[in-house]
C-alpha positions as CSV (number, residue, x, y, z in Angstrom):
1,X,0.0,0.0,0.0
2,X,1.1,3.2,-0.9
3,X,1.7,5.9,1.9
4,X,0.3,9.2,1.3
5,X,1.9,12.8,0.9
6,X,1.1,15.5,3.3
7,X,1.7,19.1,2.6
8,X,1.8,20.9,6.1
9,X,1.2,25.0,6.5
10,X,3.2,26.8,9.2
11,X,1.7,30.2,8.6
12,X,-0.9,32.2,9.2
13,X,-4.0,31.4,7.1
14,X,-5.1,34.1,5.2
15,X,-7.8,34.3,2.3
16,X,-5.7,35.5,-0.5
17,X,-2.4,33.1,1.1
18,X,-5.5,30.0,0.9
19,X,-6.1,30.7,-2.3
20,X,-2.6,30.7,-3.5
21,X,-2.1,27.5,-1.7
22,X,-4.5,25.9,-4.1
23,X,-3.0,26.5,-6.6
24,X,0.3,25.7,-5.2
25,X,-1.3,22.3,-4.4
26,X,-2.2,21.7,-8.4
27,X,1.4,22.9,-9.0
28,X,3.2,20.0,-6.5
29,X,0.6,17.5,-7.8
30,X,1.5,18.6,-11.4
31,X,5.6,18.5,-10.7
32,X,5.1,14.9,-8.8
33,X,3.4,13.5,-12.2
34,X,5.5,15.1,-14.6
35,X,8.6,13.5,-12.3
36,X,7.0,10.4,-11.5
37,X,7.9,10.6,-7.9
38,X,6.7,7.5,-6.4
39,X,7.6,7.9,-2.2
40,X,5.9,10.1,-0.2
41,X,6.7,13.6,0.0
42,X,6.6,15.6,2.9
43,X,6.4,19.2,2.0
44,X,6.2,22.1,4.7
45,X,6.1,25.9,3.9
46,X,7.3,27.0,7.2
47,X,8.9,30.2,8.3
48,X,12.4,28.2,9.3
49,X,14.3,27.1,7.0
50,X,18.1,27.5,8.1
51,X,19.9,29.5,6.1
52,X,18.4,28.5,2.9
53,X,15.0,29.5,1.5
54,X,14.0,25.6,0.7
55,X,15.6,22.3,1.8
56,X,15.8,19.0,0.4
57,X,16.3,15.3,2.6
58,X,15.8,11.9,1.4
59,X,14.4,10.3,4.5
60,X,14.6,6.6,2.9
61,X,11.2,5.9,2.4
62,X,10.0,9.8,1.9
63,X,11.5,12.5,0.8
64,X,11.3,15.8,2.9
65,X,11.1,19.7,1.5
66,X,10.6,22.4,3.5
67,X,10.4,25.8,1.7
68,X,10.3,29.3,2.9
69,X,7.4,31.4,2.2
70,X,9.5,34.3,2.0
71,X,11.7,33.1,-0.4
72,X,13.5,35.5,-2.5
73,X,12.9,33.6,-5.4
74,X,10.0,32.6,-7.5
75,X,8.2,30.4,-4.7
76,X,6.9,28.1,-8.0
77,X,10.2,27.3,-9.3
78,X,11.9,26.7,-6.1
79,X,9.4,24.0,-5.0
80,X,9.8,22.3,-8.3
81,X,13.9,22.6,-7.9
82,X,13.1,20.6,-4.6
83,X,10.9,18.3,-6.3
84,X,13.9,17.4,-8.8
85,X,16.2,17.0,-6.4
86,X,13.3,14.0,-4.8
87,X,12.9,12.9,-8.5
88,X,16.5,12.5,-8.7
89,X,17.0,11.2,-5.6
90,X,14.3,8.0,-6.5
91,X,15.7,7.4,-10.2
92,X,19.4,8.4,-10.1
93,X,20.5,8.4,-6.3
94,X,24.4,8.4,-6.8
95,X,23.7,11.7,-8.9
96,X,25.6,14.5,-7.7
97,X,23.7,17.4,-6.3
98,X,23.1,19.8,-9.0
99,X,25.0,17.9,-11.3
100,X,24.3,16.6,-15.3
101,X,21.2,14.8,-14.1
102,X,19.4,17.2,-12.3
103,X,19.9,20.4,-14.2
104,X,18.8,17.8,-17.8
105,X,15.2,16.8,-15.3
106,X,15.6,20.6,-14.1
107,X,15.1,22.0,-17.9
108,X,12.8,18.9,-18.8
109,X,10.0,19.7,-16.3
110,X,10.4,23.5,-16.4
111,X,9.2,23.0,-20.7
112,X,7.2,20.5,-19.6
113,X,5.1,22.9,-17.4
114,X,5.1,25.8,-19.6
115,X,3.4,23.3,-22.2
116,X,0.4,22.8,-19.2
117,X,0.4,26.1,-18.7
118,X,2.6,27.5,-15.4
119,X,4.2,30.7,-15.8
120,X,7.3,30.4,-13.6
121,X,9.4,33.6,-12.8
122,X,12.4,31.8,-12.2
123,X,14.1,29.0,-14.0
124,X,13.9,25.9,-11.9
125,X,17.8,25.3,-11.8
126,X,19.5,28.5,-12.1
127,X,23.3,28.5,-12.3
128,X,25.5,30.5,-10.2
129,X,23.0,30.7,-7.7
130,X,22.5,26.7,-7.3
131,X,25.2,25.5,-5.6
């Protein structure tokens, strides 16, 4: 039996914010097809992050993103760069970080959204800035 995803909110709810969280919620469901992510994904927009605006660990049998909802990036594009890195994880898992494989899935999903539609801001691996 498959375990389930959960998507946790550590903010505020707020009309507008609930809104945008719908949509959000099509976005992740749209990146997890597209990547064909098969283990659960625990995803938490919460106001901690360390020092980064979104973090990535593969917990074995889940993978674990937690993204900033003050990011100072397009918040769209830096969930799917999370969502690579799980994709990754799953199909390549000696890959190296931002290495060959994930920036080839990185520009496949970011043309594969704009063909269904998502306008990102950002591109989904952006170099210089992905280390």
């Amino acid at each position: 039996m498959k375990t389930r995803s959960k998507i946790v909110l550590d903010t505020e709810p707020e009309k507008p914010y609930i809104t945008l969280m719908k949509m959000k919620i099509e976005f992740i469901a749209d990146c997890i097809h597209l990547l064909n992510i098969e283990r659960p994904l625990d995803l938490t927009i919460s106001q901690v992050v360390n020092d980064w605006d979104a973090q990535y660990q593969d917990m074995g049998r889940r993978h674990e993103v937690r993204v900033s909802p003050r990011a100072a990036r397009c918040r769209l594009s830096l969930i799917a760069h999370e969502l690579v890195h799980a994709s990754v994880g799953e199909s390549h898992p000696h890959a190296s970080d931002h290495g060959r494989v994930f920036k080839r899935t990185a520009k496949r999903l970011q043309k594969q959204l704009t063909q269904i539609g998502w306008k990102l801001h950002d591109k989904i691996y952006i170099k210089g800035v992905d280390l």
